[in-house]
OpenMM code with the backbone's topology and positions (N, CA, C; nanometers):
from openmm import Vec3, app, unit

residues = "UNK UNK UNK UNK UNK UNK UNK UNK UNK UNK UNK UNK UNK UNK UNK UNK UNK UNK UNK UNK UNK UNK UNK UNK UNK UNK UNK UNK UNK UNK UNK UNK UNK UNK UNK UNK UNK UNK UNK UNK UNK UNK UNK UNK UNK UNK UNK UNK UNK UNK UNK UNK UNK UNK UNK UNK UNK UNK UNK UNK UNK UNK UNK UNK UNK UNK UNK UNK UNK UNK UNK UNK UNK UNK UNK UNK UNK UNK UNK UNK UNK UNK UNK UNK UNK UNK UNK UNK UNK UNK UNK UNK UNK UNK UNK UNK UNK UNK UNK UNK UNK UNK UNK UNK UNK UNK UNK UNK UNK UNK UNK UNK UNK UNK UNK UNK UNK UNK UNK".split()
positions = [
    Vec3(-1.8807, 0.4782, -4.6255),
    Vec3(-1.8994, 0.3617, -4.5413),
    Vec3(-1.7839, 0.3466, -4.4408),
    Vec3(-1.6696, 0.3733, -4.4817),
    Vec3(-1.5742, 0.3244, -4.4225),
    Vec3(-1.5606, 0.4649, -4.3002),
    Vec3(-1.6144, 0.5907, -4.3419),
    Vec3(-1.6100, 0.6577, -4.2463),
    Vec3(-1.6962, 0.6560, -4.1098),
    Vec3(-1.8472, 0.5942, -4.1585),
    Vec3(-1.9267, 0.5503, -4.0605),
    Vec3(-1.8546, 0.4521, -3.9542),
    Vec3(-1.7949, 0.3493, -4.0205),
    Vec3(-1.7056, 0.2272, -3.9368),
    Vec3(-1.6326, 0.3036, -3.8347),
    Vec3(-1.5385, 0.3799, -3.8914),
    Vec3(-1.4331, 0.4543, -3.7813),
    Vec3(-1.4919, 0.5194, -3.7168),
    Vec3(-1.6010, 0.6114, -3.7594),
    Vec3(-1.7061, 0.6677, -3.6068),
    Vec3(-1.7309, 0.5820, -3.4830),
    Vec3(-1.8145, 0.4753, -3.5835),
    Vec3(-1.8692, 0.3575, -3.5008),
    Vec3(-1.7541, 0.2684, -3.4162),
    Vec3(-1.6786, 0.2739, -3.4593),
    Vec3(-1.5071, 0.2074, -3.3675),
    Vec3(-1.4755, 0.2846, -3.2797),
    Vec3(-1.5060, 0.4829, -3.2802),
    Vec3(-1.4245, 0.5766, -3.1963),
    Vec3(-1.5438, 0.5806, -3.0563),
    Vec3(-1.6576, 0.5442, -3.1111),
    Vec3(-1.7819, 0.4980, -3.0274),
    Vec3(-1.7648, 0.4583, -2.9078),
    Vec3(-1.7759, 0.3391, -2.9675),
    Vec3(-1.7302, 0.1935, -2.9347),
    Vec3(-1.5949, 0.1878, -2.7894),
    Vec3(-1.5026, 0.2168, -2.8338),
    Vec3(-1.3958, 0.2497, -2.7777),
    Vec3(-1.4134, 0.3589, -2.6572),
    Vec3(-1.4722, 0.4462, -2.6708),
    Vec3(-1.5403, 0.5931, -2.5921),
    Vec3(-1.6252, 0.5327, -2.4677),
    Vec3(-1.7170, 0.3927, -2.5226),
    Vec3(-1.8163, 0.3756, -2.4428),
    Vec3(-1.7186, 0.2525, -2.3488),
    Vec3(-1.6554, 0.1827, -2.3983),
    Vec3(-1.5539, 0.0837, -2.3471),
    Vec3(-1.4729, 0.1749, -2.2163),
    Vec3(-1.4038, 0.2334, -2.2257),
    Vec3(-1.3316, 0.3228, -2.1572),
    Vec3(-1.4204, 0.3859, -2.0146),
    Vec3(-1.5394, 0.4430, -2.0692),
    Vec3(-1.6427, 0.4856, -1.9692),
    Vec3(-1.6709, 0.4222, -1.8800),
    Vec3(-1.7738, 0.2641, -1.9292),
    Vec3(-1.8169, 0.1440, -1.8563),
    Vec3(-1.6287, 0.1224, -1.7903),
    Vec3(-1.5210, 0.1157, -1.8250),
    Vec3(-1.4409, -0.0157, -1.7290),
    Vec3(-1.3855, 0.0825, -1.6212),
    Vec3(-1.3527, 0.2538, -1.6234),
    Vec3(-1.3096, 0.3308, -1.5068),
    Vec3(-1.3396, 0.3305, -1.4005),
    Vec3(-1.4754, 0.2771, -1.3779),
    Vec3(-1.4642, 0.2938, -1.2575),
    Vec3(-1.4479, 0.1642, -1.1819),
    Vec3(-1.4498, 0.0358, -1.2770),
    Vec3(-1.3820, -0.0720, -1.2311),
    Vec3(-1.2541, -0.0823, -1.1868),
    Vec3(-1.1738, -0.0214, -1.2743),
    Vec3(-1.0222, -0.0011, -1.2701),
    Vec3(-1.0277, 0.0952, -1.1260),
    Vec3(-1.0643, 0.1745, -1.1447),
    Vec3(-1.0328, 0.3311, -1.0290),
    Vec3(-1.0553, 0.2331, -0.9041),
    Vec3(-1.1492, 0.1401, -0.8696),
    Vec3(-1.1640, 0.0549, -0.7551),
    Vec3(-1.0779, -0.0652, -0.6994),
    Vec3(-1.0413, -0.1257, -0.8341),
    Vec3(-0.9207, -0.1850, -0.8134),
    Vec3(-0.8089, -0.1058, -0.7749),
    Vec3(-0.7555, -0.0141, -0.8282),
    Vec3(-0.6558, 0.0940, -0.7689),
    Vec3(-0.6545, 0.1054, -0.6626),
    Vec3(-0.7932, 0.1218, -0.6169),
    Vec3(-0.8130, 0.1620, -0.4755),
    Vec3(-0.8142, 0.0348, -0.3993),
    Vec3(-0.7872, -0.0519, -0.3844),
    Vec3(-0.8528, -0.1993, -0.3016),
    Vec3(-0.6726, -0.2311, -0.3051),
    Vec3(-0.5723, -0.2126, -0.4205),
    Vec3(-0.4994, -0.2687, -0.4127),
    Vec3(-0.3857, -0.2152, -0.3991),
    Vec3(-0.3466, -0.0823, -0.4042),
    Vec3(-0.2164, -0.0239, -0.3942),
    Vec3(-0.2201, 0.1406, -0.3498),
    Vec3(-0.1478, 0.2127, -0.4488),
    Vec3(-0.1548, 0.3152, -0.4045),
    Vec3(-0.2345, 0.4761, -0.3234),
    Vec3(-0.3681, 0.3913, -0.3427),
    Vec3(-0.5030, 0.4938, -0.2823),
    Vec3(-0.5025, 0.4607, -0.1503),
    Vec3(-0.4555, 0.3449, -0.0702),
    Vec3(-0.5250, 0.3110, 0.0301),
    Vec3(-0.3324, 0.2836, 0.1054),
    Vec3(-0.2126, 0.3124, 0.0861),
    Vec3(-0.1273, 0.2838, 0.0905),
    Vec3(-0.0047, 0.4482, 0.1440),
    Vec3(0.0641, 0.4128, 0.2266),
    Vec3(0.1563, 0.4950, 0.2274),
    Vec3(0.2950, 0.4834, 0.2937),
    Vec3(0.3880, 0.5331, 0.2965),
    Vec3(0.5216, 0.5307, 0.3156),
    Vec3(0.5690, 0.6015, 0.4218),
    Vec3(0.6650, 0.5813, 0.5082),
    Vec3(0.7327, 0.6583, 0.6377),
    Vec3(0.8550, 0.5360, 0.7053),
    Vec3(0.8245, 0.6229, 0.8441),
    Vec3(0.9978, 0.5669, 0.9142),
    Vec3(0.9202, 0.5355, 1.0676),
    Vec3(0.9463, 0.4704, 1.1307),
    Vec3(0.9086, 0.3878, 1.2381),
    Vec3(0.9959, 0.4680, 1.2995),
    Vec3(0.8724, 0.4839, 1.3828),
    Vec3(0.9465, 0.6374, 1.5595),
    Vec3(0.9186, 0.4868, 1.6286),
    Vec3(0.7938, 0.4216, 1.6292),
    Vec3(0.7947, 0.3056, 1.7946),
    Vec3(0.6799, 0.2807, 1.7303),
    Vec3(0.7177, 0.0851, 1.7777),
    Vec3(0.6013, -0.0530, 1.7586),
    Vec3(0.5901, -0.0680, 1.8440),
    Vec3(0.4848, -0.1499, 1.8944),
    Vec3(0.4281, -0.2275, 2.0115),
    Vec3(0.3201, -0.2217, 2.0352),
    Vec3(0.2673, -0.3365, 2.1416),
    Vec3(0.1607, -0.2886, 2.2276),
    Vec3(0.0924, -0.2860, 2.0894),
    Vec3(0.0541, -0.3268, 2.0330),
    Vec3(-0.0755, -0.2457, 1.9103),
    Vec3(-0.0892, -0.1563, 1.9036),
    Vec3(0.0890, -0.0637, 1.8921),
    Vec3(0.0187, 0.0493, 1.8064),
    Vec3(0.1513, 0.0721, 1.7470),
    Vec3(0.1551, 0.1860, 1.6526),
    Vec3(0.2435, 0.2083, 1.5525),
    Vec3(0.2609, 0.3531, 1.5325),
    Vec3(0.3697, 0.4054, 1.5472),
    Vec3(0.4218, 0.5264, 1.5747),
    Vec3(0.4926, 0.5471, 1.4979),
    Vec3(0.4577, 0.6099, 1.3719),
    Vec3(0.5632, 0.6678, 1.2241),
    Vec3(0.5606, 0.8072, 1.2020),
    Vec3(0.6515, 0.8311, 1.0633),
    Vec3(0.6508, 0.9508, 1.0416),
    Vec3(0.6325, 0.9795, 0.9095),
    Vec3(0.5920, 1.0929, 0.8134),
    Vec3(0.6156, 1.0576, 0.7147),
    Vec3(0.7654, 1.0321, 0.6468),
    Vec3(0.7642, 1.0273, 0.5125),
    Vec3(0.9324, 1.0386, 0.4809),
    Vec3(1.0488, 1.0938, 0.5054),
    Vec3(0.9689, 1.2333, 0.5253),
    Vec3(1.0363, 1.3688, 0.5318),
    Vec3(1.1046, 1.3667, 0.7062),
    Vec3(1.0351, 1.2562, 0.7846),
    Vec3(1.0574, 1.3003, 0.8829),
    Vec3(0.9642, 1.3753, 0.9756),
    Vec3(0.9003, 1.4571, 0.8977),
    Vec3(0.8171, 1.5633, 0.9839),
    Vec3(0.7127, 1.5859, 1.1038),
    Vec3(0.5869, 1.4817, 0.9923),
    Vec3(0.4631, 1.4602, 1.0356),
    Vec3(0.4245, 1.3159, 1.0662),
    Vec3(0.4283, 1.3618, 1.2049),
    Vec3(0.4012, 1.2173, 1.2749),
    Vec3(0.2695, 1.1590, 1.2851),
    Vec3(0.2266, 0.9871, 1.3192),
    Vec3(0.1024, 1.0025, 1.3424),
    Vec3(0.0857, 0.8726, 1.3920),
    Vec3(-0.0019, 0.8192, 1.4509),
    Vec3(-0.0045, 0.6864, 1.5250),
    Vec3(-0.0837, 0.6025, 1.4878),
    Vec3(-0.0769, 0.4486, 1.4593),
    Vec3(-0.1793, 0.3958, 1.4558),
    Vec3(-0.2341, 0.2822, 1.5210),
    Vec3(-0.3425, 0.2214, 1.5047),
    Vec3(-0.4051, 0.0912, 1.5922),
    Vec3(-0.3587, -0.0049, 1.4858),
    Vec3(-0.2953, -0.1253, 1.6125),
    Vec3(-0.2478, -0.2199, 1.4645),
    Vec3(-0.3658, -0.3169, 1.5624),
    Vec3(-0.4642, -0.3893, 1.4501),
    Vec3(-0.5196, -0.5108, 1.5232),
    Vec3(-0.4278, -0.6605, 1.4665),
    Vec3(-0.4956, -0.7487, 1.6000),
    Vec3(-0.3822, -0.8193, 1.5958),
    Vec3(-0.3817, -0.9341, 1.4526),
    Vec3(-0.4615, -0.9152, 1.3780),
    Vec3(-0.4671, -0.9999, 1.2591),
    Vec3(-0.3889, -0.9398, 1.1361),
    Vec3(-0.3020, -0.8232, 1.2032),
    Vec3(-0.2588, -0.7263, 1.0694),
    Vec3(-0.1378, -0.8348, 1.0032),
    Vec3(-0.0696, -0.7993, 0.8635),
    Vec3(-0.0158, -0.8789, 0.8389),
    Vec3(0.1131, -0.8178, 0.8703),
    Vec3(0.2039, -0.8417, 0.9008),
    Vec3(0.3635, -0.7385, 0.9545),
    Vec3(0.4735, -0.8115, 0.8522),
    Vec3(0.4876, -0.7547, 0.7452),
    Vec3(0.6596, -0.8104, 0.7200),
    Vec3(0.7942, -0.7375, 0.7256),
    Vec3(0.9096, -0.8444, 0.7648),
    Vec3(1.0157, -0.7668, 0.7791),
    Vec3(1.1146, -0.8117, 0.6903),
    Vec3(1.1628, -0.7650, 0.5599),
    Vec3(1.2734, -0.7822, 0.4694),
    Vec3(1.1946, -0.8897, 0.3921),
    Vec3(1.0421, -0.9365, 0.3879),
    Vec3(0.9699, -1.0050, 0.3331),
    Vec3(0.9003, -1.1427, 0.3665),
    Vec3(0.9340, -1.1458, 0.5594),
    Vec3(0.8827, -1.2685, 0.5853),
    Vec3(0.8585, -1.1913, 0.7009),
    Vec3(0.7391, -1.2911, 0.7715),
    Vec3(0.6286, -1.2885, 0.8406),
    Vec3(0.7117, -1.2438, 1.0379),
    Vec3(0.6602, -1.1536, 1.0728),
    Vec3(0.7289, -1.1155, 1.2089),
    Vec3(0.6253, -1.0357, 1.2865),
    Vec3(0.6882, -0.9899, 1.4027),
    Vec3(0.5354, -0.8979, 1.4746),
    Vec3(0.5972, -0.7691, 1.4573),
    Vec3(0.5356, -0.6780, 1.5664),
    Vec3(0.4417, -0.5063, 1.5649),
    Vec3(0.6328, -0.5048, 1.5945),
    Vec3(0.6479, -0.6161, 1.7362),
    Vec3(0.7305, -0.5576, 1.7846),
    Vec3(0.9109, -0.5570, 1.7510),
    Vec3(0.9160, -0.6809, 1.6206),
    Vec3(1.0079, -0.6361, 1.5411),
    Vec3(1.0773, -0.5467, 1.4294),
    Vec3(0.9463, -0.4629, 1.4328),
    Vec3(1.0076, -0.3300, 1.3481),
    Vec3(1.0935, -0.2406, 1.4087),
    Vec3(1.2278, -0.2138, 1.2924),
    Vec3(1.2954, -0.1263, 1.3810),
    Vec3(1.3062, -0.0003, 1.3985),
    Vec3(1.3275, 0.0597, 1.4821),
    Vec3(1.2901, 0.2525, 1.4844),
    Vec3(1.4041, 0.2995, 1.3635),
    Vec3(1.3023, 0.3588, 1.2644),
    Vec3(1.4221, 0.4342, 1.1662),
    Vec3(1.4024, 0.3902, 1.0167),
    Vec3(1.3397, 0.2727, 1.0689),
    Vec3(1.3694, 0.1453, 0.9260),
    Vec3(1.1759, 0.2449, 0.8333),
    Vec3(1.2303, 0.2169, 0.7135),
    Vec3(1.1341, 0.2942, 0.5949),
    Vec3(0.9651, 0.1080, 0.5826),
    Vec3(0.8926, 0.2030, 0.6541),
    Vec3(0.7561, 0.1139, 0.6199),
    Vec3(0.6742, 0.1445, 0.5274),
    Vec3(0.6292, 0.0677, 0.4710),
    Vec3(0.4490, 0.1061, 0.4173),
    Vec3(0.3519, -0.0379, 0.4766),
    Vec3(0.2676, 0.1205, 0.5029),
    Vec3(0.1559, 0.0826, 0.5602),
    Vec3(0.0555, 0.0434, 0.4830),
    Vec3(-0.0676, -0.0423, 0.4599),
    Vec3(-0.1976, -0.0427, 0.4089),
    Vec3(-0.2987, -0.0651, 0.4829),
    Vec3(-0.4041, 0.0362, 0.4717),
    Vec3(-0.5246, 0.0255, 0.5016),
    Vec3(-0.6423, -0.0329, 0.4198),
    Vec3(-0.7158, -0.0611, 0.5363),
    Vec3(-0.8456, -0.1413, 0.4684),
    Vec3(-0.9672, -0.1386, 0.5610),
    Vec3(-1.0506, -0.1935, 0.4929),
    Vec3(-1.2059, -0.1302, 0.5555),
    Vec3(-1.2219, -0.2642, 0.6716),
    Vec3(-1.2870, -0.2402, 0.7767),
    Vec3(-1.3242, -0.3647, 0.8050),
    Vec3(-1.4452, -0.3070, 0.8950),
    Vec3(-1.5273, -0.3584, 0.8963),
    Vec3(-1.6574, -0.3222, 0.9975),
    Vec3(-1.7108, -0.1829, 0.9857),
    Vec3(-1.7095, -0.1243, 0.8622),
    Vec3(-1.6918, 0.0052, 0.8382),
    Vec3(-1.5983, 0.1349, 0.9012),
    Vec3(-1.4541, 0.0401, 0.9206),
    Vec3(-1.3285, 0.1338, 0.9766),
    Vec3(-1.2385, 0.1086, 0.9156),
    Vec3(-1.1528, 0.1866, 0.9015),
    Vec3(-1.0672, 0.2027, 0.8364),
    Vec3(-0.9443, 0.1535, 0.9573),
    Vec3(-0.8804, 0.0757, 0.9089),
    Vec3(-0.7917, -0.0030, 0.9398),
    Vec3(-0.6770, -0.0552, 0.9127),
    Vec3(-0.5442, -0.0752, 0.9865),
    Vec3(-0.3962, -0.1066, 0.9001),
    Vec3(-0.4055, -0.2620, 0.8814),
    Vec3(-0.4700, -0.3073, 0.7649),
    Vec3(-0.4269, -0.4270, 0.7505),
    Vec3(-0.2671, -0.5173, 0.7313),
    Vec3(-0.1632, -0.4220, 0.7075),
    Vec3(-0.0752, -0.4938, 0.6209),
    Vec3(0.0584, -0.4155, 0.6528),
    Vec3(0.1846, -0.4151, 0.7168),
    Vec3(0.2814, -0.3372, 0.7297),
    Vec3(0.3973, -0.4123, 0.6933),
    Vec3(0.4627, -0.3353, 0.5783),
    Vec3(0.5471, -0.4226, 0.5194),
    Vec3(0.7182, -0.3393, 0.5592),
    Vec3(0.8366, -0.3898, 0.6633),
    Vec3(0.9179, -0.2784, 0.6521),
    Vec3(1.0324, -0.3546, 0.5126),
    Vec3(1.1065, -0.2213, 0.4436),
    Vec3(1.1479, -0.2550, 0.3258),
    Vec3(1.2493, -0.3187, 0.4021),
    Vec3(1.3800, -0.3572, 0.3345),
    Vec3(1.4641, -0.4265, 0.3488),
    Vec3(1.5620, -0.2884, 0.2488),
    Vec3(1.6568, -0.2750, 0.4109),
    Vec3(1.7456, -0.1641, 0.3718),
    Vec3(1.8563, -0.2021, 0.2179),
    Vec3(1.9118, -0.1480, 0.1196),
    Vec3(1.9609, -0.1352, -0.0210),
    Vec3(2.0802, -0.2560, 0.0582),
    Vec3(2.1377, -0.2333, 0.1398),
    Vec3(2.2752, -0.2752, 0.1757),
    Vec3(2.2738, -0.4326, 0.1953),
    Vec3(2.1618, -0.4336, 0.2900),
    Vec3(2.0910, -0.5798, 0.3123),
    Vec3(2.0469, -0.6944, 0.1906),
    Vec3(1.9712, -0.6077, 0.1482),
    Vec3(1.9077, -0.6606, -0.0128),
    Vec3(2.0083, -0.7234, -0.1211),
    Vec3(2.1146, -0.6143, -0.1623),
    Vec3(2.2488, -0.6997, -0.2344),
    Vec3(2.3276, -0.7918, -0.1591),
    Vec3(2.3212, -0.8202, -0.0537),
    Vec3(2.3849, -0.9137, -0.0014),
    Vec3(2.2731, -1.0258, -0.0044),
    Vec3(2.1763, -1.0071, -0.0102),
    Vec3(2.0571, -1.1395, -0.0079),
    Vec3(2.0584, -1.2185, -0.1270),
    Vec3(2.0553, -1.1128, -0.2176),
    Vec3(2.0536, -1.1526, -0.3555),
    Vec3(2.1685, -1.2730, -0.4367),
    Vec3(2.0971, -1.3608, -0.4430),
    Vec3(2.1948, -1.4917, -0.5346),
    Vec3(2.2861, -1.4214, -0.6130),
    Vec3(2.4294, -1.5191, -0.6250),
    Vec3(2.4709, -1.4347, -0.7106),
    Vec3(2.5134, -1.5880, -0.8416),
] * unit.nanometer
topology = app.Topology()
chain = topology.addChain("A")
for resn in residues:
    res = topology.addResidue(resn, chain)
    for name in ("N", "CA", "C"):
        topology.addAtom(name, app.Element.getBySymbol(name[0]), res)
Protein backbone atom coordinates (compact mmCIF):
# COMPACT_ATOMS: atom_id res chain seq x y z
CA UNK A 1 0.00 0.00 0.00
CA UNK A 2 2.37 2.32 1.06
CA UNK A 3 4.29 1.68 -2.15
CA UNK A 4 1.27 2.46 -4.37
CA UNK A 5 1.06 5.99 -2.27
CA UNK A 6 4.69 6.94 -3.20
CA UNK A 7 4.01 6.05 -6.91
CA UNK A 8 0.88 7.92 -6.70
CA UNK A 9 2.84 11.10 -4.92
CA UNK A 10 5.90 10.68 -7.70
CA UNK A 11 2.74 11.02 -10.17
CA UNK A 12 1.30 13.58 -8.82
CA UNK A 13 4.35 15.70 -8.49
CA UNK A 14 5.49 14.67 -12.36
CA UNK A 15 2.08 15.93 -13.52
CA UNK A 16 2.36 19.23 -11.21
CA UNK A 17 5.70 20.19 -12.68
CA UNK A 18 4.42 19.53 -16.39
CA UNK A 19 1.00 21.59 -16.11
CA UNK A 20 3.01 24.83 -14.17
CA UNK A 21 6.34 25.09 -16.91
CA UNK A 22 5.07 26.58 -19.13
CA UNK A 23 3.44 29.08 -16.85
CA UNK A 24 6.66 29.76 -15.18
CA UNK A 25 8.80 29.71 -18.68
CA UNK A 26 6.23 32.77 -19.60
CA UNK A 27 6.59 34.56 -16.66
CA UNK A 28 10.42 34.37 -17.18
CA UNK A 29 9.81 35.60 -20.28
CA UNK A 30 7.36 38.72 -19.62
CA UNK A 31 9.60 39.60 -16.72
CA UNK A 32 13.35 39.47 -16.79
CA UNK A 33 15.94 37.77 -18.30
CA UNK A 34 14.42 36.40 -21.86
CA UNK A 35 13.31 39.65 -23.01
CA UNK A 36 16.27 41.75 -21.26
CA UNK A 37 19.89 42.69 -21.92
CA UNK A 38 23.01 44.53 -20.87
CA UNK A 39 25.66 47.04 -22.64
CA UNK A 40 27.32 50.61 -22.63
CA UNK A 41 25.72 53.67 -24.22
CA UNK A 42 27.78 54.86 -27.54
CA UNK A 43 24.68 57.86 -28.01
CA UNK A 44 20.91 58.82 -26.74
CA UNK A 45 18.63 61.01 -28.30
CA UNK A 46 16.31 61.95 -30.73
CA UNK A 47 14.53 58.45 -30.06
CA UNK A 48 17.04 56.42 -30.55
CA UNK A 49 19.62 54.50 -28.63
CA UNK A 50 23.01 53.60 -29.66
CA UNK A 51 24.77 50.74 -27.42
CA UNK A 52 27.10 48.16 -27.36
CA UNK A 53 27.29 44.99 -25.97
CA UNK A 54 29.48 44.54 -22.73
CA UNK A 55 32.39 43.51 -24.38
CA UNK A 56 32.35 46.59 -26.22
CA UNK A 57 32.19 45.00 -29.56
CA UNK A 58 28.82 44.62 -31.10
CA UNK A 59 26.97 47.50 -31.64
CA UNK A 60 23.35 48.06 -32.39
CA UNK A 61 20.66 50.75 -32.36
CA UNK A 62 17.44 51.16 -31.16
CA UNK A 63 13.87 52.99 -31.50
CA UNK A 64 13.07 54.33 -28.13
CA UNK A 65 9.17 55.33 -28.26
CA UNK A 66 8.36 58.08 -26.33
CA UNK A 67 6.36 56.23 -23.52
CA UNK A 68 9.57 54.10 -22.75
CA UNK A 69 10.36 54.12 -19.15
CA UNK A 70 14.26 55.65 -18.80
CA UNK A 71 15.97 55.40 -15.36
CA UNK A 72 19.05 56.95 -14.20
CA UNK A 73 20.76 55.69 -10.78
CA UNK A 74 16.92 54.74 -10.16
CA UNK A 75 14.75 57.74 -10.79
CA UNK A 76 12.82 58.80 -13.64
CA UNK A 77 14.91 60.99 -16.54
CA UNK A 78 14.94 61.06 -20.48
CA UNK A 79 16.71 59.24 -23.73
CA UNK A 80 18.78 62.25 -23.44
CA UNK A 81 20.29 61.91 -20.01
CA UNK A 82 22.08 58.79 -20.44
CA UNK A 83 25.61 59.01 -20.35
CA UNK A 84 28.00 57.69 -23.17
CA UNK A 85 29.96 54.82 -21.42
CA UNK A 86 27.59 54.40 -18.49
CA UNK A 87 26.48 50.22 -18.31
CA UNK A 88 22.43 49.97 -19.37
CA UNK A 89 19.86 47.34 -19.53
CA UNK A 90 17.52 47.43 -21.82
CA UNK A 91 13.89 45.65 -21.89
CA UNK A 92 11.83 44.74 -24.53
CA UNK A 93 8.27 44.19 -24.99
CA UNK A 94 5.59 43.43 -27.44
CA UNK A 95 3.36 46.13 -28.37
CA UNK A 96 1.16 46.08 -31.55
CA UNK A 97 2.83 42.97 -32.50
CA UNK A 98 6.55 44.67 -32.31
CA UNK A 99 8.93 44.23 -30.45
CA UNK A 100 9.85 47.17 -28.61
CA UNK A 101 12.26 48.93 -25.78
CA UNK A 102 9.92 49.44 -23.16
CA UNK A 103 12.16 50.16 -20.16
CA UNK A 104 15.98 51.47 -19.96
CA UNK A 105 17.38 51.36 -16.76
CA UNK A 106 21.26 52.96 -16.58
CA UNK A 107 22.98 51.26 -13.40
CA UNK A 108 24.39 53.56 -11.01
CA UNK A 109 28.23 53.36 -11.21
CA UNK A 110 29.84 51.08 -7.70
CA UNK A 111 31.53 54.50 -6.64
CA UNK A 112 28.28 56.49 -6.76
CA UNK A 113 26.15 53.81 -5.08
CA UNK A 114 28.41 53.65 -1.69
CA UNK A 115 28.29 57.07 -1.35
CA UNK A 116 24.32 57.02 -1.70
CA UNK A 117 23.99 54.48 0.66
CA UNK A 118 22.85 55.53 4.44
CA UNK A 119 25.25 54.94 6.67
Amino acid sequence: MRHRMLQLYFVVLALTFFVSAPALAARTHKGTAANTHKGKVVEAGGGKLTMTDMTGKKQHDHDVPADATILCGGKKCGLEDLKVGSTITVTMGKKDDQTVVTKIRESMPRSVAKKAQPK
